[in-house]
C-alpha positions, 0 to 999 in steps of 0.5 A, spaced: 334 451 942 333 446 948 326 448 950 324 448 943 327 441 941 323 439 947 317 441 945 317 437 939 312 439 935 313 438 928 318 433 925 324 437 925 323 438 932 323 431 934 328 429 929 333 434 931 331 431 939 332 425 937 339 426 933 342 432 937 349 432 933 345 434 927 345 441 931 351 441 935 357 436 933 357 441 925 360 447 926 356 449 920 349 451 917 347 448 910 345 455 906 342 453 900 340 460 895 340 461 888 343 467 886 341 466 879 334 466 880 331 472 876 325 473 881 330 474 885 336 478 881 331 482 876 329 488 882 336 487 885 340 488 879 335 494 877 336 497 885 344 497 883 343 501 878 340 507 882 347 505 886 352 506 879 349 505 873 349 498 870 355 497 865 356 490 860 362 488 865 358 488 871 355 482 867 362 478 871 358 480 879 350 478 876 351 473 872 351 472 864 342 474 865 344 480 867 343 484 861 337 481 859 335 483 866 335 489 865 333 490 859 327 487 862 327 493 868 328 498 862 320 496 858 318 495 866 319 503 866 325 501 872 331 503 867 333 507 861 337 504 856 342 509 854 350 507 849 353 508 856 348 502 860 342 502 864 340 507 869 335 508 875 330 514 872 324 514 877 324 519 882 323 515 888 328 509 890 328 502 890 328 500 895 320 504 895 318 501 889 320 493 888 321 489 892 328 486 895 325 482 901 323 477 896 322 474 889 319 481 886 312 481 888 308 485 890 307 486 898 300 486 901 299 491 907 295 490 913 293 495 915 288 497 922 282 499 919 280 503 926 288 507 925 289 506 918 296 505 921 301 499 917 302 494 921 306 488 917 305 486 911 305 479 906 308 477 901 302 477 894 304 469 894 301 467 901 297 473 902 291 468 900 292 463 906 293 467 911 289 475 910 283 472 906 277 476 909 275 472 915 282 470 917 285 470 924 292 474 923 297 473 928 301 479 929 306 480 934 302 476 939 296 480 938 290 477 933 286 481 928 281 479 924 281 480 917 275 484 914 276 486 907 282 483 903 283 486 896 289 483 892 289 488 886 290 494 891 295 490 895 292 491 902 288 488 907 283 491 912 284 488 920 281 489 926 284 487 932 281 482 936 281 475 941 278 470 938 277 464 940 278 460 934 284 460 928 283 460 922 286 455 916 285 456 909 283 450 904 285 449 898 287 445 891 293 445 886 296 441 879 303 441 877 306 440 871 313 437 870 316 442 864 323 440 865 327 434 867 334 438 868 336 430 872 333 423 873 335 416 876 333 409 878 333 410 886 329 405 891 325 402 886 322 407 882 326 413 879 329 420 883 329 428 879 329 434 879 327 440 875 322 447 873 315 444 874 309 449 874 304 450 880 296 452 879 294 453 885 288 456 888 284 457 896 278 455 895 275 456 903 277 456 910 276 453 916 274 455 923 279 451 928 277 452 936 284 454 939 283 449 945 281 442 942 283 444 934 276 442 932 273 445 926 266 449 927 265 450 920 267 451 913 266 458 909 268 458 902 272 463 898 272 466 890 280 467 889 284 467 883 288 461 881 295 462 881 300 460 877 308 460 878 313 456 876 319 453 881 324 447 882 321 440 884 324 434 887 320 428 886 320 419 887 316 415 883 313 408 885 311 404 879 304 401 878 307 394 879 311 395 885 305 398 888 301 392 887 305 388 891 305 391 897 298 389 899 294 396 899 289 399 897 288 405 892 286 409 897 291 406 902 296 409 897 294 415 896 294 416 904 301 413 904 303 418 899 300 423 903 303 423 909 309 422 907 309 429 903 308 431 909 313 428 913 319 430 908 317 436 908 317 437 915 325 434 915 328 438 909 329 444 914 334 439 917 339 438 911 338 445 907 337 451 911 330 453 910 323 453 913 318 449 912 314 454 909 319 456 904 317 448 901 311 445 898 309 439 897 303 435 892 302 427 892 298 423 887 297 416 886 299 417 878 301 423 875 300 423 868 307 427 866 310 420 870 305 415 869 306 412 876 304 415 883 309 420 884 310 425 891 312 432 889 317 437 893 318 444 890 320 450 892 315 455 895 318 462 891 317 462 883 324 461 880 326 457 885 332 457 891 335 452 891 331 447 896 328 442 893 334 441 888 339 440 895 333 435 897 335 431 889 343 431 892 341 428 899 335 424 897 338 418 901 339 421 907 334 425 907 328 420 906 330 415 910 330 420 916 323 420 913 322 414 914 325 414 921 321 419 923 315 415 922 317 408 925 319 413 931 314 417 933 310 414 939 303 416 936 298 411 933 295 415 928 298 421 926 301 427 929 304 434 928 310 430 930 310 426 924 305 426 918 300 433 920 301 439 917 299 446 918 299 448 911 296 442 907 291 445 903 286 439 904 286 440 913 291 434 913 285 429 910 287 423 906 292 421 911 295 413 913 301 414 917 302 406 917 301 406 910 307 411 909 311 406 913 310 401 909 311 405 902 317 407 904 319 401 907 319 398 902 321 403 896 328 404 901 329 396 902 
């Protein structure tokens, strides 16, 4: 744990370095998961019934969704709905035919092209970043490169390789807020939560030389726009507190952007997660809140709890943002800080300044 807190390459690592009682004075960790969530429930709940079959009463162990659950893995072709319950009726097992790793979707294969041998897999939410034809995938230490990624048969082809570049894909999103489950005056704006729905879509990729990070070229992809929904924390600042912080349109939506990314880059440090499972979108005013408003939701359709812990401990949690941005030596911005290695647009629009002025005075 030592050797990566003193690496310090991303805000987590830097904050747990600065504040190790976070790491070794709790006895415990902050799990956070939503059991309810139906992308999650759904296959598990069908996966039980090839156990036992499903009965009215075991709705006390699956919650009161699970009767509808499995009706809706009974029209799936999962389940056979008889006066008795539900029952597994395919000849193969669950665990052969859905997905109990992650939130129901499909898997997508990497398969060594030379061997046709399996050698991982990705979930069908991610597969568009990281095994789009071009990419460099990165698989227990050894690189491939991607040559033929085909989504509707859930496979991607690879070759191995040592090349001496990386590979980042691009990419642009849209959010729609569709509930407000909470909402409240906080700093000088308002704090909520609730179910938003992502449009997002890889457009193109980078190529990044290994040694410096310098980008060689930019090849653009036709990928489908996908659409989910999930659970999202947001902050708004209104227009008339902006306009009494002395930055520019531009500087604001830099200063949004950059701490997007710090926030997310934290969020691990208070719930358990990865900065992969979480997402994030910044915008200078969204039109379903009429102010500029910065985005964190979670990455699995339905959501898992993340971004709803992040509303609970909002103070804390921001205020370690702003921390992270005061204190980190750097000038102008960096992994330790305001960099991220998923952002869509290749960390574009970023004001590390500017973000400290935002939060500075939105906290104050």
């Amino acid at each position: 744990a030592l050797s990566v807190l003193l690496a310090k390459e991303d805000p987590l690592d830097a904050y747990l370095f600065e504040n190790p009682s976070l790491l070794f004075d709790k006895p415990t960790e902050t799990c956070i998961f939503d059991p309810y969530n139906t992308h999650v429930l759904g296959p598990h709940i069908a996966a039980a019934a090839q156990e036992v079959p499903l009965t009215e009463d075991d709705g006390r162990y699956f919650g009161p969704t699970m009767a509808s659950l499995a009706d809706q893995a009974a029209e799936a072709g999962l389940l056979r709905k008889r006066p008795t319950g539900w029952y597994w009726v395919r000849p193969d097992r669950a665990v052969d035919s859905i997905s109990l790793r992650g939130s129901g979707n499909r898997q997508i294969n990497i398969v060594d092209e030379a061997s046709g041998a399996v050698i991982g897999t990705a979930d069908a939410s991610t597969a568009d970043r990281t095994v789009h034809k071009g990419a460099v995938y990165l698989h227990k230490g050894e690189h491939w490169l991607v040559s033929e990624y085909s989504p509707q048969e859930s496979t991607a082809l690879v070759h191995a390789g040592d090349p001496s570049y990386y590979t980042q894909a691009k990419s642009v999103s849209d959010l729609r807020i569709c509930t407000r489950d909470e909402e409240h005056k906080f700093g000088h704006g308002l704090l909520g939560h609730g179910e938003v729905e992502i449009a997002s879509q890889v457009i193109a990729y980078l190529r990044r030389d290994s040694s410096s990070s310098e980008v060689w070229d930019e090849t653009p992809l036709q990928l489908p726009v996908r659409t989910y929904r999930t659970h999202a924390v947001w902050w708004t600042v209104p227009e008339e507190f902006c306009e009494g912080l002395g930055l520019k349109p531009q500087e604001l939506a830099c200063a949004a952007h950059a701490a997007e990314h710090t926030s997310i880059g934290l969020l691990p440090a208070f719930a358990t997660c990865d900065r992969w499972d979480i997402g994030g979108l910044s915008t200078l005013c969204h039109p379903d809140t009429n102010a500029l408003t910065v985005f964190v939701h979670d990455g699995a359709p339905g959501g898992a709890g993340f971004a709803e812990y992040g509303y609970q401990i909002a103070d804390e949690w921001l205020n370690a943002t702003l921390e992270r941005l005061k204190n980190c030596p750097c000038a102008a911005g960096c992994p330790s800080c305001i960099v991220s290695p998923k952002c869509g647009n290749a960390n574009q629009t970023l004001d590390k300044q500017a973000a400290i002025v935002l939060l500075s005075n939105y906290l104050s």
